[in-house]
PQR file of N, CA, C, O and H, with PARSE charges and radii, in Angstrom:
ATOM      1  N   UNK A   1       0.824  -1.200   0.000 -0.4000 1.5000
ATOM      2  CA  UNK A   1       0.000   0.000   0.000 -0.0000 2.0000
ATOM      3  C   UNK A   1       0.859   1.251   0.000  0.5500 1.7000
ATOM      4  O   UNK A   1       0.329   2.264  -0.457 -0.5500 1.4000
ATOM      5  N   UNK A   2       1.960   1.323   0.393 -0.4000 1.5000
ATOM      6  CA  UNK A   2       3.208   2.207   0.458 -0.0000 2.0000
ATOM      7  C   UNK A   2       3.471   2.784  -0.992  0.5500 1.7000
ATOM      8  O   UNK A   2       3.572   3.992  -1.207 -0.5500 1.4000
ATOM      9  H   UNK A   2       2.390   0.500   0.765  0.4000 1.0000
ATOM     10  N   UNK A   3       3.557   1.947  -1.825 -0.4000 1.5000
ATOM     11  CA  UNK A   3       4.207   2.369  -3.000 -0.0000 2.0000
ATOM     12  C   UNK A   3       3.069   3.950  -3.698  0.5500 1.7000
ATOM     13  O   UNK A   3       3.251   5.143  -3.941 -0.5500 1.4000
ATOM     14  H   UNK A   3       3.475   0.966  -1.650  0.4000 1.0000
ATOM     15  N   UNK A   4       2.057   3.059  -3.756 -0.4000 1.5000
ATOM     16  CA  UNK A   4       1.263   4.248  -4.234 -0.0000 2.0000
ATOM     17  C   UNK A   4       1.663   5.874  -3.527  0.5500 1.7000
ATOM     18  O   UNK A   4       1.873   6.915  -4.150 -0.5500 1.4000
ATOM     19  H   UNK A   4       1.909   2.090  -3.559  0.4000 1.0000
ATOM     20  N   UNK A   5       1.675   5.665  -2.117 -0.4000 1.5000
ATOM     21  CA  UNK A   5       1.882   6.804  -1.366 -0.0000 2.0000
ATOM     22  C   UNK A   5       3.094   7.459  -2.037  0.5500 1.7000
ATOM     23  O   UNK A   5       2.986   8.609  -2.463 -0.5500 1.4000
ATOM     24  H   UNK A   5       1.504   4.820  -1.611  0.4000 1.0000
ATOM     25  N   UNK A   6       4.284   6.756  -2.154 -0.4000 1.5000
ATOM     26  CA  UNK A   6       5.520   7.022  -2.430 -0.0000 2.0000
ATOM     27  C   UNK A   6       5.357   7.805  -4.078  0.5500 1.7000
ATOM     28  O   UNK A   6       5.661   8.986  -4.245 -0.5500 1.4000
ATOM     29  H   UNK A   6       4.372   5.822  -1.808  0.4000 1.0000
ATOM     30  N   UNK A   7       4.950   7.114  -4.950 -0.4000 1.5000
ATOM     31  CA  UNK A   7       4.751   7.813  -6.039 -0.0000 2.0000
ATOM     32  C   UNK A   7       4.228   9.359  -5.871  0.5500 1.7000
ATOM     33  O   UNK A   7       4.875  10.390  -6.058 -0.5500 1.4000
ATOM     34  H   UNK A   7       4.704   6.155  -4.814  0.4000 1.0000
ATOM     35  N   UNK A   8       2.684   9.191  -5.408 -0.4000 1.5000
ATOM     36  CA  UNK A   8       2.248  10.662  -4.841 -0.0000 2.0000
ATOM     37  C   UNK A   8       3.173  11.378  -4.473  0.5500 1.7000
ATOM     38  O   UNK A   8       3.563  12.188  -5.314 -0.5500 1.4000
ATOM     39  H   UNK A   8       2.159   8.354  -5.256  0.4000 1.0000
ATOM     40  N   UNK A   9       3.809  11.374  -3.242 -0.4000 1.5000
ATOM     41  CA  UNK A   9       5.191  12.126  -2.907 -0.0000 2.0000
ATOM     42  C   UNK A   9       5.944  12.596  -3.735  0.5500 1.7000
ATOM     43  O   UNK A   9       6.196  13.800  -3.698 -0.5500 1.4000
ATOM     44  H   UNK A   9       3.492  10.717  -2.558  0.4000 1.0000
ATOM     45  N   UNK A  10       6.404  11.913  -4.531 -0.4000 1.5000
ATOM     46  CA  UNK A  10       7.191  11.803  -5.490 -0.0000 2.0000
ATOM     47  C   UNK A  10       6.647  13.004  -6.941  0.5500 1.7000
ATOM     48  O   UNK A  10       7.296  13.848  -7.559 -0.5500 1.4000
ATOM     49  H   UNK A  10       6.199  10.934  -4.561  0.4000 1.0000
ATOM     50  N   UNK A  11       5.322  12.599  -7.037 -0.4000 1.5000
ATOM     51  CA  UNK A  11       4.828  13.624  -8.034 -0.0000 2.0000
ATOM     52  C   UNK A  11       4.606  15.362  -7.540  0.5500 1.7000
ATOM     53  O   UNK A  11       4.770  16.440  -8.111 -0.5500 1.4000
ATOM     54  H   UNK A  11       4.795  11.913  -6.535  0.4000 1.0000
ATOM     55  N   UNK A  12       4.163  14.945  -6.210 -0.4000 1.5000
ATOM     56  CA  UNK A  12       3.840  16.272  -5.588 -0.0000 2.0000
ATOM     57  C   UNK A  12       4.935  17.363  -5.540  0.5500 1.7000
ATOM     58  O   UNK A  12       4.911  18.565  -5.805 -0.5500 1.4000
ATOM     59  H   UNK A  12       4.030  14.069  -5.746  0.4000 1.0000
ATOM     60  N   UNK A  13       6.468  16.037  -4.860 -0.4000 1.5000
ATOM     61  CA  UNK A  13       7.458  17.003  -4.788 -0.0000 2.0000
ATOM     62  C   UNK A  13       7.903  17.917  -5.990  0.5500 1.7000
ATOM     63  O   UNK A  13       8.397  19.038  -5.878 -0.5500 1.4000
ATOM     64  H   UNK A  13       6.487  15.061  -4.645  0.4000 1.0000
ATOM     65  N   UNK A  14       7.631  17.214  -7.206 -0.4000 1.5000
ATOM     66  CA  UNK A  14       8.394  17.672  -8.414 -0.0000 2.0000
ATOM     67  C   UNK A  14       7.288  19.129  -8.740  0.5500 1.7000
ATOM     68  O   UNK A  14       7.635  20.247  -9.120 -0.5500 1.4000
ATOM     69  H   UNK A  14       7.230  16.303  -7.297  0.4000 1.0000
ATOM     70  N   UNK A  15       6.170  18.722  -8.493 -0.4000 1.5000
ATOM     71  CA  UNK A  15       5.503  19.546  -9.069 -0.0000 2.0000
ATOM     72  C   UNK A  15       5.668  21.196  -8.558  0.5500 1.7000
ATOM     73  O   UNK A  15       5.625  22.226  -9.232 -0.5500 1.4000
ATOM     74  H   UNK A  15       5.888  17.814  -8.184  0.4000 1.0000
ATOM     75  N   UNK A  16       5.942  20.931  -6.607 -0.4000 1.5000
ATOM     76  CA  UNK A  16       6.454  22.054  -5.317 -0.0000 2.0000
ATOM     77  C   UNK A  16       7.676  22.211  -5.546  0.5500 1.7000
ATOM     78  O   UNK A  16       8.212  23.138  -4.940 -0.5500 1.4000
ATOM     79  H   UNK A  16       5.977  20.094  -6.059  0.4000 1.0000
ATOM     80  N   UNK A  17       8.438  21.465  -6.384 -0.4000 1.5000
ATOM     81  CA  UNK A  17       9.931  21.929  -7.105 -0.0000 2.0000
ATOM     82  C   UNK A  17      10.711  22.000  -5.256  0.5500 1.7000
ATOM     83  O   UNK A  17      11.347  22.863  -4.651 -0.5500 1.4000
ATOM     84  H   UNK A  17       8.003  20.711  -6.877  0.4000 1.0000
ATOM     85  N   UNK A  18      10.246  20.674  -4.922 -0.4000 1.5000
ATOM     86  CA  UNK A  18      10.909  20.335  -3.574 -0.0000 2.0000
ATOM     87  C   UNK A  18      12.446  19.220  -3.916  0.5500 1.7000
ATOM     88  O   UNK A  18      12.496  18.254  -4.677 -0.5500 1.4000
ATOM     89  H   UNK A  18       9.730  19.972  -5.414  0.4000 1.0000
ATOM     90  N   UNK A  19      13.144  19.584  -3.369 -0.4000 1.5000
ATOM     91  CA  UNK A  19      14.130  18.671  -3.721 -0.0000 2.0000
ATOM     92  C   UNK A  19      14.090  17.552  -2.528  0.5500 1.7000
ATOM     93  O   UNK A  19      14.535  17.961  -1.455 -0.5500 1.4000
ATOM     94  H   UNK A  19      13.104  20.369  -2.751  0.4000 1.0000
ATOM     95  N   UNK A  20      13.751  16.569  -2.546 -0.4000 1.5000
ATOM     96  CA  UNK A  20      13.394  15.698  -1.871 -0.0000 2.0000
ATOM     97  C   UNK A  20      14.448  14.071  -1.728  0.5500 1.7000
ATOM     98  O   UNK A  20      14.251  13.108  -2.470 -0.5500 1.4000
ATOM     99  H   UNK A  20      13.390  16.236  -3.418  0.4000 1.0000
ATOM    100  N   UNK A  21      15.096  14.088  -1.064 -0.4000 1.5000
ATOM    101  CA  UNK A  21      15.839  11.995  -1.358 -0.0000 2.0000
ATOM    102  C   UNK A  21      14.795  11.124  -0.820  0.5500 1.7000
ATOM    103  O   UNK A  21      13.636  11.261  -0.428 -0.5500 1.4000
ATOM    104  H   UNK A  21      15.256  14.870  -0.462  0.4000 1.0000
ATOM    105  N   UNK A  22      15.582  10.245  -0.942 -0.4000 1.5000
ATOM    106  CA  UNK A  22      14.351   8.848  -1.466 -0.0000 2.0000
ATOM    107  C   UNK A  22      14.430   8.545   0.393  0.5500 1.7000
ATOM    108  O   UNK A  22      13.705   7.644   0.817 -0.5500 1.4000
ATOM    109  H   UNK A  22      16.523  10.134  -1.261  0.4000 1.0000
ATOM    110  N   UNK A  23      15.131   9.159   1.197 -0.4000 1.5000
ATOM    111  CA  UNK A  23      15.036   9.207   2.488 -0.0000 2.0000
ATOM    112  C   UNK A  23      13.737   9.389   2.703  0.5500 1.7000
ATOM    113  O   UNK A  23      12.799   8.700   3.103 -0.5500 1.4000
ATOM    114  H   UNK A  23      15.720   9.891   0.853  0.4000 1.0000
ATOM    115  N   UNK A  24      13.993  11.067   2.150 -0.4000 1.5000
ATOM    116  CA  UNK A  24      12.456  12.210   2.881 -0.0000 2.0000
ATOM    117  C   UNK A  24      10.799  11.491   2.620  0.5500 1.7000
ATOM    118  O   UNK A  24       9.760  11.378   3.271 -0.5500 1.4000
ATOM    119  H   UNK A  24      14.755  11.627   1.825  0.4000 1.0000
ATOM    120  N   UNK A  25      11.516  10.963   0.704 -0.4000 1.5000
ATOM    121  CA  UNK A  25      10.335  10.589   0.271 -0.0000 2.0000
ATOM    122  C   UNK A  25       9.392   9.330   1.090  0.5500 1.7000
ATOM    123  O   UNK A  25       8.163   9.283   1.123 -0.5500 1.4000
ATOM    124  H   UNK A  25      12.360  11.055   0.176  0.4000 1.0000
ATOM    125  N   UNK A  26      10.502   8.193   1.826 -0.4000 1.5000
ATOM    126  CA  UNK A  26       9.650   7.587   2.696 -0.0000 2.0000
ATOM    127  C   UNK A  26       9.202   7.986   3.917  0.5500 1.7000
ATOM    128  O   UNK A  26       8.244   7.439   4.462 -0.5500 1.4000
ATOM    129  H   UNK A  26      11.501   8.231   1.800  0.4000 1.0000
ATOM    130  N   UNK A  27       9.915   9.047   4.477 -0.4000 1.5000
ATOM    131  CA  UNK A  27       8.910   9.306   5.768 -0.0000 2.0000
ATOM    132  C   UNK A  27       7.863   9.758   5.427  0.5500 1.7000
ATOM    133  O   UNK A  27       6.900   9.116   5.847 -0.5500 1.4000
ATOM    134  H   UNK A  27      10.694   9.492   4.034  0.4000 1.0000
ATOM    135  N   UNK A  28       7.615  10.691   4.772 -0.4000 1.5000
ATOM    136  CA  UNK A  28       6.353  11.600   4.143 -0.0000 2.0000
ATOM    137  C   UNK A  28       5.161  10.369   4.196  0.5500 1.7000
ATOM    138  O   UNK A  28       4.130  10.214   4.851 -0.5500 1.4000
ATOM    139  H   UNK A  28       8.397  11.212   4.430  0.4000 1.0000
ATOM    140  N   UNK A  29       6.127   9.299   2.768 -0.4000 1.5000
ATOM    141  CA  UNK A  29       4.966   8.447   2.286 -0.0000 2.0000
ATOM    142  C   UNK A  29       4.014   7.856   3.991  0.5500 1.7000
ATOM    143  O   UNK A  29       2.843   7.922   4.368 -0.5500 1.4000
ATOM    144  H   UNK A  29       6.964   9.424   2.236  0.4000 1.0000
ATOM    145  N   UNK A  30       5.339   7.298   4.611 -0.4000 1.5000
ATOM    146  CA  UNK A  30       4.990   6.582   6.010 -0.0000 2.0000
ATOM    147  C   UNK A  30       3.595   7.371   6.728  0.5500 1.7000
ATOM    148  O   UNK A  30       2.519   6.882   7.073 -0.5500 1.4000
ATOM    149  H   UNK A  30       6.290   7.244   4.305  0.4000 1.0000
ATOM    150  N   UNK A  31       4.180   9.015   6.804 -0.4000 1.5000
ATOM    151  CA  UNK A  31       3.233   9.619   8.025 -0.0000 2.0000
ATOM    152  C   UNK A  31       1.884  10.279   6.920  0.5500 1.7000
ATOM    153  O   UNK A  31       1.055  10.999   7.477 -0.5500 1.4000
ATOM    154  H   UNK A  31       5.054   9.412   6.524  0.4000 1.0000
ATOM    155  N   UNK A  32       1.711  10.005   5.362 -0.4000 1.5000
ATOM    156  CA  UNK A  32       0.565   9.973   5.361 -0.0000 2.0000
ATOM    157  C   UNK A  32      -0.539   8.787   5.252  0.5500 1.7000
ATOM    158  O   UNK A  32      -1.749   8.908   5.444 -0.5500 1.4000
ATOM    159  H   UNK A  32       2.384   9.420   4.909  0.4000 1.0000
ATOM    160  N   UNK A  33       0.102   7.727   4.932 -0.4000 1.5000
ATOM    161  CA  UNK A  33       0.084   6.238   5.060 -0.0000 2.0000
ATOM    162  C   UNK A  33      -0.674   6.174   6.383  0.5500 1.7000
ATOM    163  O   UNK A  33      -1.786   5.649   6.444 -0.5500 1.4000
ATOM    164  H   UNK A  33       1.085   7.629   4.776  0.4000 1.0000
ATOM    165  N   UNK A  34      -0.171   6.618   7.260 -0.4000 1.5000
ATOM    166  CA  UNK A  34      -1.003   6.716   8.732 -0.0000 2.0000
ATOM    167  C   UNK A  34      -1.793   7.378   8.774  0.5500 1.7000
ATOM    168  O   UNK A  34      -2.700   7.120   9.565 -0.5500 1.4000
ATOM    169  H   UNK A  34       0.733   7.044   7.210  0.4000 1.0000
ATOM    170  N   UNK A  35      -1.875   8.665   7.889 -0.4000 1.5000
ATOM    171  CA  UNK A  35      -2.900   9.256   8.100 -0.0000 2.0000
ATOM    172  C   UNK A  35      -3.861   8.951   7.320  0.5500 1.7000
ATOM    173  O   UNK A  35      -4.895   8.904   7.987 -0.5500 1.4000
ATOM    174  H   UNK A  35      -1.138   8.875   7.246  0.4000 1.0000
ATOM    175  N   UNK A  36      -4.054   8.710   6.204 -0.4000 1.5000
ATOM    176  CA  UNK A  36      -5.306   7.664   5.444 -0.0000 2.0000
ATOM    177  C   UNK A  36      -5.465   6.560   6.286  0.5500 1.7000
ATOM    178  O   UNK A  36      -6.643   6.208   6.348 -0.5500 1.4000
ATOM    179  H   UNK A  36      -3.214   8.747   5.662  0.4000 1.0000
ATOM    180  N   UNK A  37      -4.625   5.832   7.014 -0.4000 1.5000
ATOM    181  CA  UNK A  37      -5.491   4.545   7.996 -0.0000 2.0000
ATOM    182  C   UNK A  37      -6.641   5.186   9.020  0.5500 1.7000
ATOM    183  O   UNK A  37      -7.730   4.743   9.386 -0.5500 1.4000
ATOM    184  H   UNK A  37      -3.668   6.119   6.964  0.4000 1.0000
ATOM    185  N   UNK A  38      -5.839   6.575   9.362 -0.4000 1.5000
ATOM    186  CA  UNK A  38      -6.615   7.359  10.736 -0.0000 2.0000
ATOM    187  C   UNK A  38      -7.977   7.651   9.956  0.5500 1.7000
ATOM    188  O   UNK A  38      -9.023   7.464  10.578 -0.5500 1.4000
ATOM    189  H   UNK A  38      -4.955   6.935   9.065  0.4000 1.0000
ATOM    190  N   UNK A  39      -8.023   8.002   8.916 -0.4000 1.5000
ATOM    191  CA  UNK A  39      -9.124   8.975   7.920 -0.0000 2.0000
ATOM    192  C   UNK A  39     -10.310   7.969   8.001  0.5500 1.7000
ATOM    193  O   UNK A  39     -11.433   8.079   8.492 -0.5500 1.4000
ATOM    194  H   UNK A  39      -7.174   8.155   8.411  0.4000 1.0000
ATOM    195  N   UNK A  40      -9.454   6.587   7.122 -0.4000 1.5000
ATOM    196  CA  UNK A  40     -10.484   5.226   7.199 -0.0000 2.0000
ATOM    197  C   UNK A  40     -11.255   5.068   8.466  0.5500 1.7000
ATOM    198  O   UNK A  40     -12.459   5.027   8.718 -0.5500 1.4000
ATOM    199  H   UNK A  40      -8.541   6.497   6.724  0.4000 1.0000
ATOM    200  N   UNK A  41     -10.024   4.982   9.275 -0.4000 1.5000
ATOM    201  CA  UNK A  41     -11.309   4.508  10.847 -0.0000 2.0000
ATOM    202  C   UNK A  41     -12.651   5.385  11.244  0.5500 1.7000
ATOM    203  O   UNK A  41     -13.763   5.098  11.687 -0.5500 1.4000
ATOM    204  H   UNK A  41      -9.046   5.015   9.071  0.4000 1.0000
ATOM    205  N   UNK A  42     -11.953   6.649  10.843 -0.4000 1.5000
ATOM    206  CA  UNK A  42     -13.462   7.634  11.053 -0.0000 2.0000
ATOM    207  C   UNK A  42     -14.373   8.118   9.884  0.5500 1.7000
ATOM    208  O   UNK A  42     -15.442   8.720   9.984 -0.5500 1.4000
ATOM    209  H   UNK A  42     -11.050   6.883  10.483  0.4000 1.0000
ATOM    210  N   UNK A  43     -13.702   7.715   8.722 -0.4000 1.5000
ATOM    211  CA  UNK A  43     -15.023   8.026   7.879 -0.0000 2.0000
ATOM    212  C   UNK A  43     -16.167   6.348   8.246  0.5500 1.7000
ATOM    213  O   UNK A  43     -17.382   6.414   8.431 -0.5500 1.4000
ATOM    214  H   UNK A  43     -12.834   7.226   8.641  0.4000 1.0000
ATOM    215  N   UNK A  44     -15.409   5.123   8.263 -0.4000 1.5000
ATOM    216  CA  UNK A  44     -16.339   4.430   8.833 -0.0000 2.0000
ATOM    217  C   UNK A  44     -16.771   4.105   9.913  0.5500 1.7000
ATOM    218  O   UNK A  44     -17.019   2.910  10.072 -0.5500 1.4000
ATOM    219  H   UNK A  44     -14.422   5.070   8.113  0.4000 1.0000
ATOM    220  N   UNK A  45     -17.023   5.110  11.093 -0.4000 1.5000
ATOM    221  CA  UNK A  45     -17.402   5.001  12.231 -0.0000 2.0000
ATOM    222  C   UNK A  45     -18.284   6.036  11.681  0.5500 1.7000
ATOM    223  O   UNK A  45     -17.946   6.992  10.983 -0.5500 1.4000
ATOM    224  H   UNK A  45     -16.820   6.080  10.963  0.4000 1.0000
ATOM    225  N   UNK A  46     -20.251   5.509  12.358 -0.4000 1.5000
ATOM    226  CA  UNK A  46     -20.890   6.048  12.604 -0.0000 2.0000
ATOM    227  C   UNK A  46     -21.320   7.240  13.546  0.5500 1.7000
ATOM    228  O   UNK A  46     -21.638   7.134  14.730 -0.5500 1.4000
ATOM    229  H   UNK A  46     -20.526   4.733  12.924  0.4000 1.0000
ATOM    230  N   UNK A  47     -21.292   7.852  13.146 -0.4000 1.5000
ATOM    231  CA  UNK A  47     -21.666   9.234  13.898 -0.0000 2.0000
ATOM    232  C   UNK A  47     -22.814   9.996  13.764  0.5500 1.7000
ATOM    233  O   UNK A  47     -23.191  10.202  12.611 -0.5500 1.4000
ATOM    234  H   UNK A  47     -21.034   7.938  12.184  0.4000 1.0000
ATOM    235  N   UNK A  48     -23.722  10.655  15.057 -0.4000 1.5000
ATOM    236  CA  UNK A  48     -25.109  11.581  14.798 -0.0000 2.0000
ATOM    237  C   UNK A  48     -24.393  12.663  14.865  0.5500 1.7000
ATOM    238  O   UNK A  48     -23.223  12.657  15.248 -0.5500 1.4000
ATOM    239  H   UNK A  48     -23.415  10.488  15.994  0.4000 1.0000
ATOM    240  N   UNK A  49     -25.189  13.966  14.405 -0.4000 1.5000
ATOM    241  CA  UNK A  49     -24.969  15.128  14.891 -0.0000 2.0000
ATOM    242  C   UNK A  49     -24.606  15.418  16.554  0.5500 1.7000
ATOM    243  O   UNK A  49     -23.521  15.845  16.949 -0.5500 1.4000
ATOM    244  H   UNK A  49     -26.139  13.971  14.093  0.4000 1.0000
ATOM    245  N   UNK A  50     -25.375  15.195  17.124 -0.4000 1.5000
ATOM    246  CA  UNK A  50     -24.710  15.623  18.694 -0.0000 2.0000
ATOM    247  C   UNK A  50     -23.656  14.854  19.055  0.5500 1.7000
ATOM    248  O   UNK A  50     -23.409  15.207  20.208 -0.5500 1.4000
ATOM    249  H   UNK A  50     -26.257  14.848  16.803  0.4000 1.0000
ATOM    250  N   UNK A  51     -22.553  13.636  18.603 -0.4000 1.5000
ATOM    251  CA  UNK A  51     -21.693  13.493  18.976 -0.0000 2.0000
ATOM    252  C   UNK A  51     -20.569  14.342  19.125  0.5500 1.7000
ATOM    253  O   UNK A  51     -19.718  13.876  19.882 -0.5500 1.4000
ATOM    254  H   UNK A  51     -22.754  13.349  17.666  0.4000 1.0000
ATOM    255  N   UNK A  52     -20.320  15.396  18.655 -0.4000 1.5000
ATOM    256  CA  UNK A  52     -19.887  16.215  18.410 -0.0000 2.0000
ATOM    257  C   UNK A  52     -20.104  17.705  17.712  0.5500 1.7000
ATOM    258  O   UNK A  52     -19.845  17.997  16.545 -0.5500 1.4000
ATOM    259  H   UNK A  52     -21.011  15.775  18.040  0.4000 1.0000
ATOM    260  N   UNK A  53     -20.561  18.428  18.576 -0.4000 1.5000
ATOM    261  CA  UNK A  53     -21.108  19.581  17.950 -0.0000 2.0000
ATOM    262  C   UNK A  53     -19.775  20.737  17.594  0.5500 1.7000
ATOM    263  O   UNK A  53     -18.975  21.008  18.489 -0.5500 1.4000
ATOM    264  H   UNK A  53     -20.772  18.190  19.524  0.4000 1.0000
ATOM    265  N   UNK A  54     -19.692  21.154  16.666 -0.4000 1.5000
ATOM    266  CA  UNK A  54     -19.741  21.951  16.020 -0.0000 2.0000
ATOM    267  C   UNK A  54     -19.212  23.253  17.660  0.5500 1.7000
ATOM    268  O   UNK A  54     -19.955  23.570  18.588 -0.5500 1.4000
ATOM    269  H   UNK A  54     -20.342  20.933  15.939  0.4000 1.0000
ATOM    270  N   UNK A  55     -17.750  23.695  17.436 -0.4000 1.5000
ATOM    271  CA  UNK A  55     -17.440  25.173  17.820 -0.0000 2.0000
ATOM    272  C   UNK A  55     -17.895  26.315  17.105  0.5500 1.7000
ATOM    273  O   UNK A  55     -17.861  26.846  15.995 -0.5500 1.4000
ATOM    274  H   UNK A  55     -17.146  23.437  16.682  0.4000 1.0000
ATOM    275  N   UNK A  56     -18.463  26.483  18.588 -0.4000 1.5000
ATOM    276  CA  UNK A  56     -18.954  28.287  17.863 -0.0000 2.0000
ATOM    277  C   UNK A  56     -18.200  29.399  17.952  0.5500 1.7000
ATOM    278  O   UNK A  56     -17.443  29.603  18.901 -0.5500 1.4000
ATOM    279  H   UNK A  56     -18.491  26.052  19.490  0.4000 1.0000
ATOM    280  N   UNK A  57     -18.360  30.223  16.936 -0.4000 1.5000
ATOM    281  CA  UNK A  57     -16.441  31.429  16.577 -0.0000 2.0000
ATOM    282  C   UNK A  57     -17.443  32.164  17.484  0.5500 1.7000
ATOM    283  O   UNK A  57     -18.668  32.282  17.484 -0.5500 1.4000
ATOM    284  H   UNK A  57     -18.975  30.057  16.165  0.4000 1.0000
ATOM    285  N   UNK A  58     -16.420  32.621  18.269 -0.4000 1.5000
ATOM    286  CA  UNK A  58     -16.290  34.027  19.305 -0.0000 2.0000
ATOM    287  C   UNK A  58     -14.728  34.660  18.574  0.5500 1.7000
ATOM    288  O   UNK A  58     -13.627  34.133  18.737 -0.5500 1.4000
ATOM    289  H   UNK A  58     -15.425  32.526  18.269  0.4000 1.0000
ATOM    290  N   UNK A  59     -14.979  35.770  17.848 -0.4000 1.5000
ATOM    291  CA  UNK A  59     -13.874  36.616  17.803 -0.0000 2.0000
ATOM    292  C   UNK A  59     -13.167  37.238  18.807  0.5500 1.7000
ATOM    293  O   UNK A  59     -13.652  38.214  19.378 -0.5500 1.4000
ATOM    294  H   UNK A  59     -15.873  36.198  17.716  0.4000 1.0000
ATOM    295  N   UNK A  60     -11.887  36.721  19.149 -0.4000 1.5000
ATOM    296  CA  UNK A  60     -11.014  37.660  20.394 -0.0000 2.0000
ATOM    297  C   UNK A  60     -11.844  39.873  20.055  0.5500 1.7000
ATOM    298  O   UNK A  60     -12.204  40.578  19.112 -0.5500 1.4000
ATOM    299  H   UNK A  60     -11.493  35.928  18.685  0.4000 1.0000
ATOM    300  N   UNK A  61     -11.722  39.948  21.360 -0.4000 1.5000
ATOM    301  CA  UNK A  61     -12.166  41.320  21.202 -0.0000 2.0000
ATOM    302  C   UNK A  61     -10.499  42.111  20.858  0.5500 1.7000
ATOM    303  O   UNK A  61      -9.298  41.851  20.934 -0.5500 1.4000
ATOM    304  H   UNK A  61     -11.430  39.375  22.126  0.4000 1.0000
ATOM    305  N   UNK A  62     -11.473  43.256  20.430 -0.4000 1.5000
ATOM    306  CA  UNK A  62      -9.923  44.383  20.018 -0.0000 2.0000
ATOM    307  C   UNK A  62      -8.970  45.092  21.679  0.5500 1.7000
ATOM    308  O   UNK A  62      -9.510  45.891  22.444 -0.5500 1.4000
ATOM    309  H   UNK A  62     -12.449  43.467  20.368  0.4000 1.0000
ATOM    310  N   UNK A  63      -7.900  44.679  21.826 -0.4000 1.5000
ATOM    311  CA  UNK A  63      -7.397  45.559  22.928 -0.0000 2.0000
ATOM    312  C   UNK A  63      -7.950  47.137  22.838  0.5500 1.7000
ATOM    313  O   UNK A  63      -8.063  47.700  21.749 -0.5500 1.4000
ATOM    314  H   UNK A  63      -7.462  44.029  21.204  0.4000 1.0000
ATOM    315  N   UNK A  64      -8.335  47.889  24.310 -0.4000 1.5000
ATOM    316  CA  UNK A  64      -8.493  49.330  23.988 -0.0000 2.0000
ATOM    317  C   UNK A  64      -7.767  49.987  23.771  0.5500 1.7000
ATOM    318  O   UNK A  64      -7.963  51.171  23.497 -0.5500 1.4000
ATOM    319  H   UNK A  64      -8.243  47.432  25.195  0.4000 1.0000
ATOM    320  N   UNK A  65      -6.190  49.172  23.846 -0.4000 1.5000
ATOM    321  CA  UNK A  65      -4.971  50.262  23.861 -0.0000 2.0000
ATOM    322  C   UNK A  65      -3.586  49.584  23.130  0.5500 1.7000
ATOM    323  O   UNK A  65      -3.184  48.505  23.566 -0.5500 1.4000
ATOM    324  H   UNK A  65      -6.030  48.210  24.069  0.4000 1.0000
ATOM    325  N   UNK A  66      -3.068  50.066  22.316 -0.4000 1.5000
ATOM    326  CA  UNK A  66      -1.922  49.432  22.132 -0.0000 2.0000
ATOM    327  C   UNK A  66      -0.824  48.710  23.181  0.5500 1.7000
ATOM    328  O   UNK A  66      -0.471  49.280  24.213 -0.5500 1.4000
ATOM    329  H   UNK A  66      -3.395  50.942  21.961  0.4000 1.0000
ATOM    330  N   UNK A  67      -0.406  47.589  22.847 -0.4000 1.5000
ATOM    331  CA  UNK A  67       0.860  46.707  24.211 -0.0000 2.0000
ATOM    332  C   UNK A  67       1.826  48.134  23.674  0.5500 1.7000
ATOM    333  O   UNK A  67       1.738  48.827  22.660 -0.5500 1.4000
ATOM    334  H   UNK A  67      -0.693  47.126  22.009  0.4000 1.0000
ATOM    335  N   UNK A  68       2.785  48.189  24.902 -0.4000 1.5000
ATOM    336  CA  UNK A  68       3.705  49.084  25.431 -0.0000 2.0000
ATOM    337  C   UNK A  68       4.617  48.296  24.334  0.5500 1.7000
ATOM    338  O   UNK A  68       5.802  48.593  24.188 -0.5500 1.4000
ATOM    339  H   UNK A  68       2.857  47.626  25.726  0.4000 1.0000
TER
END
């Protein structure tokens, strides 16, 4: 299942004109490799709406005064 990842890497870097060795290119592949396993477990775990609701934005307020 690696290889595919590795290619991706591989295309992405060229395209970000990243200079990348075949080092970098496997960790990358590795830690997104994990992260598509992580993705899998929760797109197939069932979930309702109230398991998790949704943060509501509170904008930080404006200081009244400039920091010193």
């Amino acid at each position: 299942m690696i290889d595919p990842v590795v290619d991706y890497v591989r295309s992405v870097a060229r395209l970000l004109e990243l200079p990348l060795d075949n080092a970098q290119v496997g960790r990358v592949a590795v830690h997104l490799a994990r992260t598509k396993a992580m993705v899998n477990l929760l797109r197939d775990t069932p979930l309702a709406p109230d398991d998790e609701p949704a943060e509501i934005f509170r904008p930080a307020p404006f200081p009244d005064e400039e920091p010193a």
